[in-house]
N, C-alpha and C positions, 0 to 999 in steps of 0.2 A: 735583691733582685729575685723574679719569682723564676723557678725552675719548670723548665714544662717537660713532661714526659714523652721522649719521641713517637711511643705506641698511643699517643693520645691522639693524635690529626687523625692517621689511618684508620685505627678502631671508630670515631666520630663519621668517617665519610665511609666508611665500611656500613657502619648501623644507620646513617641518613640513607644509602643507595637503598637498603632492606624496606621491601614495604609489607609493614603489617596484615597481620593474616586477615583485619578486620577490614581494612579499606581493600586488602584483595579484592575479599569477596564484593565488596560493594560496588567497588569499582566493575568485576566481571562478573558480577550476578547471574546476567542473560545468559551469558554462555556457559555455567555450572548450572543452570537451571535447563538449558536444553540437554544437555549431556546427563542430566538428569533424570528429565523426560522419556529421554530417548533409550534409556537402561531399563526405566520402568517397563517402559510401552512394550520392551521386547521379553522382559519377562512376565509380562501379565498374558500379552496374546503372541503366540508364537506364529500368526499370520501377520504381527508387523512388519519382520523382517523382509517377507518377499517383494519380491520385484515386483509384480501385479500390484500390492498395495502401495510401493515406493513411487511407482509411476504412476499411479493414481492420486496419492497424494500432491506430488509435482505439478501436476496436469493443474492438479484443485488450487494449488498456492500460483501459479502462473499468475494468475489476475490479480490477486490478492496481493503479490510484488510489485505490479506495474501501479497499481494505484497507491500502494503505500511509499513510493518513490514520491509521489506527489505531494499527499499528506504530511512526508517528512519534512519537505520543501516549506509547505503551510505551517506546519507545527514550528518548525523553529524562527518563521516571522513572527510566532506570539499568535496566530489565528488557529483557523480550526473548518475544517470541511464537513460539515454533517449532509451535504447532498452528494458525497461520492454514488454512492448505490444508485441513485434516482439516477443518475448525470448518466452511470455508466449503461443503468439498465435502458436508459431512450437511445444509448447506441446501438445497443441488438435488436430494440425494436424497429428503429429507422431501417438497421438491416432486414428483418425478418419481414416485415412490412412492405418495402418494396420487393422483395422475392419472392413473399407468400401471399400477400394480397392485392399487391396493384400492379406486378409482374413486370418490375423497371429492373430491364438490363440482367433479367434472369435467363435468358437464353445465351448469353457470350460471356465467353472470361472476362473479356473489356470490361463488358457491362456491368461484373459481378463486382469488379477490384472499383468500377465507379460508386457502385452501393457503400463498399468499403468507405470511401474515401469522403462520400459524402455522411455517412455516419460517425466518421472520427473529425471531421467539418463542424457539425453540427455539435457535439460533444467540446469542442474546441470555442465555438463562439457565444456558450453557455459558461466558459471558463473566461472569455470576453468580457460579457455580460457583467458578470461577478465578482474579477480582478478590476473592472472600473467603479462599479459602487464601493470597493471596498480602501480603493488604493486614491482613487480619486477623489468621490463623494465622501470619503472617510465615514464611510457607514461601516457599523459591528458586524464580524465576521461571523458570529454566531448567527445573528439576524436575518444576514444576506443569505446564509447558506441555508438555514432552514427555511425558508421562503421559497432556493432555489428547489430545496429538494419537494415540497409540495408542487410547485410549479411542473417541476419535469414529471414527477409519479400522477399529477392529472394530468397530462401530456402523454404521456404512457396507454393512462386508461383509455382515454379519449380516441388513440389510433386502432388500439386492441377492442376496443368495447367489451374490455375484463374477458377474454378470450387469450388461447395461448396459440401463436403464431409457430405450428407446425413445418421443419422442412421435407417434404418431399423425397424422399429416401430413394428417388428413383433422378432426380433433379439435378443438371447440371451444378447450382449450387450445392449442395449435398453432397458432391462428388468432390467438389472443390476446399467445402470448408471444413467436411466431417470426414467422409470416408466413402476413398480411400486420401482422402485431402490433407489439409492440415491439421487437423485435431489428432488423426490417428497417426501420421509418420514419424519416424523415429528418423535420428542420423547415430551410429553406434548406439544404437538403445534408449536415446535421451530422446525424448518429445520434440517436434518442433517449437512447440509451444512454449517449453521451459528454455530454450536455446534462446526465444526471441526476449523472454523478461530477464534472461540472465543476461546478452547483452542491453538491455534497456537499463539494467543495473548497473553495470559496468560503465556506461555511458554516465550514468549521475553522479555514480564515486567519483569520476574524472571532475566531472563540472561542481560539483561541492567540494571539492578539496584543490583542485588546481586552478580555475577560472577564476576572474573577477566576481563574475556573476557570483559562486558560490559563496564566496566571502562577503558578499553584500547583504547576502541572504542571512548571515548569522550575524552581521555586522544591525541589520535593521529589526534582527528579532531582542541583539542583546542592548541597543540602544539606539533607536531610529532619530531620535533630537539630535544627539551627536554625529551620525551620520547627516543630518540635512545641514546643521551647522556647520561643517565640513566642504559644504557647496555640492552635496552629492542628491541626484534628484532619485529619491528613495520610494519615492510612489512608481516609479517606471518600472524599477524590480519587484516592488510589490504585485502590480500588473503582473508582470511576464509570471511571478508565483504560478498566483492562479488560472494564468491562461493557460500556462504546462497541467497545472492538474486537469484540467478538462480535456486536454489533448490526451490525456493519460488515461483519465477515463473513461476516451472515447477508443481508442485502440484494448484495454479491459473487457468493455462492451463486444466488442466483436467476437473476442476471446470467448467468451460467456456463451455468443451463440455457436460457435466451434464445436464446444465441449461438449454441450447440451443437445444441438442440433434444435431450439427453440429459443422462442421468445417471449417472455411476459413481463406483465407491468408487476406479477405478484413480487417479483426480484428488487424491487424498489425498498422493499421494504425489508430485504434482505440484510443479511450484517456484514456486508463489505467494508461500508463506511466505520462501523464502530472495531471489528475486525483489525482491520489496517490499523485505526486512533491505537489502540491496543496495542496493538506489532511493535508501532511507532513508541510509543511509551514504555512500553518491556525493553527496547532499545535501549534507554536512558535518555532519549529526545526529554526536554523539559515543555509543560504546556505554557510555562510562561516566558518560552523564546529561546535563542541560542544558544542551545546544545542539542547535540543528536548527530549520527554518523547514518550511509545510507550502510556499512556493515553489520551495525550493532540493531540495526531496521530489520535488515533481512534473517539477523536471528530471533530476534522478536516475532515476526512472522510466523517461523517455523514452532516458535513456541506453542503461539496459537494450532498451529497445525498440527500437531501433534496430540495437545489434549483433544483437540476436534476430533480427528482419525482415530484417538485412544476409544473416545466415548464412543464412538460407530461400532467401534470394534467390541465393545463389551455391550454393545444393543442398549445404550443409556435411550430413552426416549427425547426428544427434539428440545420440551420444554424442560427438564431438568438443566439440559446441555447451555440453555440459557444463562441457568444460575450458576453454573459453575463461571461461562466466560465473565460474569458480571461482576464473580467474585476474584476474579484472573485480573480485570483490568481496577478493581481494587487495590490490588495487591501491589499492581506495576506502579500504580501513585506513589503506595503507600512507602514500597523502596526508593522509589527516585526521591520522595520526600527526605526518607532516612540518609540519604546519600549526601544529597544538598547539604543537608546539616553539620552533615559528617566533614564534609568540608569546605563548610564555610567558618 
């Protein structure tokens, strides 16, 4: 009869509990890569640290949160948003536009929070639009969305007439959105700005990790046949996906004109959408479905934001700052690939 040594279970579930320094890292990448960052950044410029650039940076990642909330949602159905920017930027236009040019509802608060309302509307049934060719007509998300974002960035132009839609520094709205409104008020120090995406974040943890809804959402990215097999109608939550993105980046959009105090169609072309795709993938989100957290999202984000704010800081010029993030969201692949591997 074989004799088993009593220190042999324990030592065995002692070194199984242990997780190697190797799947540490891979596992928490993002987060030893922001902490990272974030050592760098403060000893390379000793203007990282203050407040002025902390709450400037905040202010700049606000939008940048609320829409990669969205994208996260898209990325782990297995699809893909490339019209975030366009979608969000014809929200501030819609804004700016009616305030600056055809002067609806510029003279009353009502009137102002109706502009609001009707540009995160609008931003929202572009997310309509979008979530039915792609969940219904089962047309490519790739497809749809680059289609949508030509669509919106001529739409754009077309109200602008390549013109930047100035607010009025003297102007009830101005008063309301910028300053002393809400782009500039603080509650204890923190932006209203960043208060409003830090609950919009807080609200999608809850609903990706406690809802149905959420679990549908990584149920259809990691196997949508099995879900419809199941008797579950899996085009409905694909829908509502992309309808929240558009409502996301229709409330982003307005964000945008707050911060700015303007409107342009040039923002279309701006790198929100790749930005965010970025955040989203430094997270650990997989692009080919069902993985990705909205916490491991939001460090991702900052990642981005920090090399961004690093290179301002050290006066990198616009188009270098290109090639780095280009090389940044190479990178983020090319870990989540090394990961995937790692355990599968």
């Amino acid at each position: 009869m074989e004799v088993k040594d009593k220190n042999t279970a324990p030592a065995a579930a002692v070194q199984k509990s242990r997780m190697p320094v190797r799947d540490f890292v891979l596992k928490y990448n993002a987060i030893l890569i922001l902490i990272g960052l974030f050592i760098a950044a403060s000893i390379i410029s000793p203007i990282f640290l203050s407040w002025t650039n902390i709450s400037t940076v905040l202010r700049q990642q606000a939008v940048y949160l609320i829409i990669a909330m969205g994208m996260l949602m898209v990325i782990i159905t297995a699809g893909i948003d490339l019209a975030a920017s366009s979608v969000a930027t014809l929200s501030s236009i819609i804004v700016g536009g009616c305030v600056v040019r055809w002067g609806v509802g510029a003279n009353t608060r009502l009137g102002i929070w109706g502009v609001i309302l009707l540009a995160i509307l609008t931003s929202t049934v572009v997310g309509i639009v979008t979530g039915f060719l792609i969940a219904k007509l089962r047309m490519p998300a790739f497809i749809v969305t680059l289609a949508t974002n030509y669509a919106c960035e001529g739409i754009c132009y077309i109200i602008t007439k390549g013109n930047t839609l100035l607010l009025d520094s003297k102007s009830l709205a101005y008063e309301m959105l910028v300053y002393p409104g809400f782009a500039t008020k603080t509650f204890l120090k923190v932006p209203y700005m960043v208060i409003l995406a830090v609950i919009i974040v807080l609200i999608f943890h809850f609903v990706m990790k406690y809802t149905t809804f959420g679990r549908m959402v990584y149920a259809i990215g990691s196997n949508e046949n099995a879900v419809q097999l199941a008797g579950i109608n899996s085009k409905k939550y694909l829908f509502f996906v992309y309808l929240l993105e558009g409502l996301l980046c229709g409330i982003a959009g307005v964000l945008m004109v707050c911060r700015s105090s303007n409107a342009s169609a040039l923002s279309c072309s701006g790198d929100y959408a790749m930005s965010t795709i970025a955040g989203v993938v430094l997270g650990g989100a997989s692009l080919a479905g069902g993985e990705g957290t909205v916490a491991f999202t939001v460090v991702g984000v900052f990642i981005i934001a920090i090399i961004t704010n690093l290179m301002n800081l050290v006066n990198l010029p616009s188009y270098p700052q290109m090639v780095v993030k280009a090389a940044v969201i190479i990178l983020a692949v090319l870990l989540k690939s090394v990961s995937s591997k790692k355990q599968g």
